[in-house]
Backbone as CSV, one residue per row, in Angstrom:
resi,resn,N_x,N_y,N_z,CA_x,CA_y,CA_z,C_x,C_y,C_z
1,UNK,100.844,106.940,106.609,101.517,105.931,107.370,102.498,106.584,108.341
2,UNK,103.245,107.812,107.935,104.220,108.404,108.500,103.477,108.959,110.174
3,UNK,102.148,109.639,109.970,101.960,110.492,110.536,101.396,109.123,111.781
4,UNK,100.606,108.148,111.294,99.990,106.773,111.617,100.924,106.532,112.667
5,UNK,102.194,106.268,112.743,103.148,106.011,113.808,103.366,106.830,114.571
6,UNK,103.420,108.654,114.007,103.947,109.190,115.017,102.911,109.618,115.989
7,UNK,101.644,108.968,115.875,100.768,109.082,117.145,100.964,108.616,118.491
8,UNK,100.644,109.557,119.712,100.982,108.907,120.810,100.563,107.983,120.789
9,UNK,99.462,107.028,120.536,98.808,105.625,121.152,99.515,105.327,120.341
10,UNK,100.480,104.914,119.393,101.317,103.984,118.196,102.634,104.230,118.827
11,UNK,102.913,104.790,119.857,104.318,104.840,120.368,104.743,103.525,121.083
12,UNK,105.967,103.213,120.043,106.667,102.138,120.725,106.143,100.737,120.494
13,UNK,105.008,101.019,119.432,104.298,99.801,118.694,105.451,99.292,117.257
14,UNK,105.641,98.045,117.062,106.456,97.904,115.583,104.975,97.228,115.028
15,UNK,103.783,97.496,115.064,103.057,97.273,113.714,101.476,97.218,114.403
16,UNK,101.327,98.468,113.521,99.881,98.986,113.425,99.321,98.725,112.455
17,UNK,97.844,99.214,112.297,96.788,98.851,111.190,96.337,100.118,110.829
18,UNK,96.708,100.436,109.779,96.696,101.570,108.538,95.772,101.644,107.909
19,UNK,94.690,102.445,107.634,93.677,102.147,106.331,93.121,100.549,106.362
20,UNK,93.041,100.032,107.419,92.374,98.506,107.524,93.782,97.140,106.918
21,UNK,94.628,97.861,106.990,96.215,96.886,106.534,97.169,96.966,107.447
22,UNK,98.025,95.766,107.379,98.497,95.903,109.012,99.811,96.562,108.266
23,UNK,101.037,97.440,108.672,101.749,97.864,108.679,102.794,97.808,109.595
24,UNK,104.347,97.503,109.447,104.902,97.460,110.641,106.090,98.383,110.006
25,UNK,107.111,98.335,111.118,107.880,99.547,111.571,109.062,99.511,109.969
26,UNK,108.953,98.592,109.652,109.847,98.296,108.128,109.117,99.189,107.144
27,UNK,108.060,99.382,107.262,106.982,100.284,105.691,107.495,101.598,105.760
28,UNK,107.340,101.928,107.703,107.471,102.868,108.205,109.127,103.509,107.506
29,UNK,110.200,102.869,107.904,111.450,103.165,107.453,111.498,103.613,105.394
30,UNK,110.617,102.413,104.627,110.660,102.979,103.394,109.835,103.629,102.993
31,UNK,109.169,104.177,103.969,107.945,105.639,103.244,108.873,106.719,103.870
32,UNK,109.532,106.803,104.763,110.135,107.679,105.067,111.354,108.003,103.541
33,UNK,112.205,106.979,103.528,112.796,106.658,102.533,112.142,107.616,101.342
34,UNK,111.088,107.078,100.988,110.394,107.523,99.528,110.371,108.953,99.822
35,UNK,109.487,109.462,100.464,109.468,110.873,100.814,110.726,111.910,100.918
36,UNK,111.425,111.325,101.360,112.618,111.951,101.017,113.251,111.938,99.820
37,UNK,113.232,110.781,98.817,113.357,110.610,97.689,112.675,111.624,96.801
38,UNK,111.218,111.812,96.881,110.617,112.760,96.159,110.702,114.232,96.805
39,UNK,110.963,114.335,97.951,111.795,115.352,97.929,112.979,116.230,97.411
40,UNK,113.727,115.646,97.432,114.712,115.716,96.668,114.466,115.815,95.334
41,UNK,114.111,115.252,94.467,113.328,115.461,92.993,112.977,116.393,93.038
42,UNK,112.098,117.095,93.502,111.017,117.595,93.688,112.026,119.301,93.451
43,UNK,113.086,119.298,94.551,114.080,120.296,94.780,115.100,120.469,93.918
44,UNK,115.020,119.424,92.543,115.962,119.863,91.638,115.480,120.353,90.648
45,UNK,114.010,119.749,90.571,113.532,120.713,89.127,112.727,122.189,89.175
């Protein structure tokens, strides 16, 4: 999904279609979210 937005043709779009599901710029903000979350985990153990 992350990478899904940062395509040029998805620039400046708030909601694309992902894997055949529509997705908008809100999923976008909590996958970012998550990923960083398991990052972090990831860096303490």
């Amino acid at each position: 999904m992350i990478d899904a937005f940062a395509l040029p043709e998805n620039a400046g779009k708030g909601v694309i279609k992902v894997d055949g599901k529509m997705t908008e710029l809100l999923h976008l903000e909590e996958a970012k979210r998550v990923v960083a979350v398991a990052e972090a985990i990831s860096q303490t153990t």
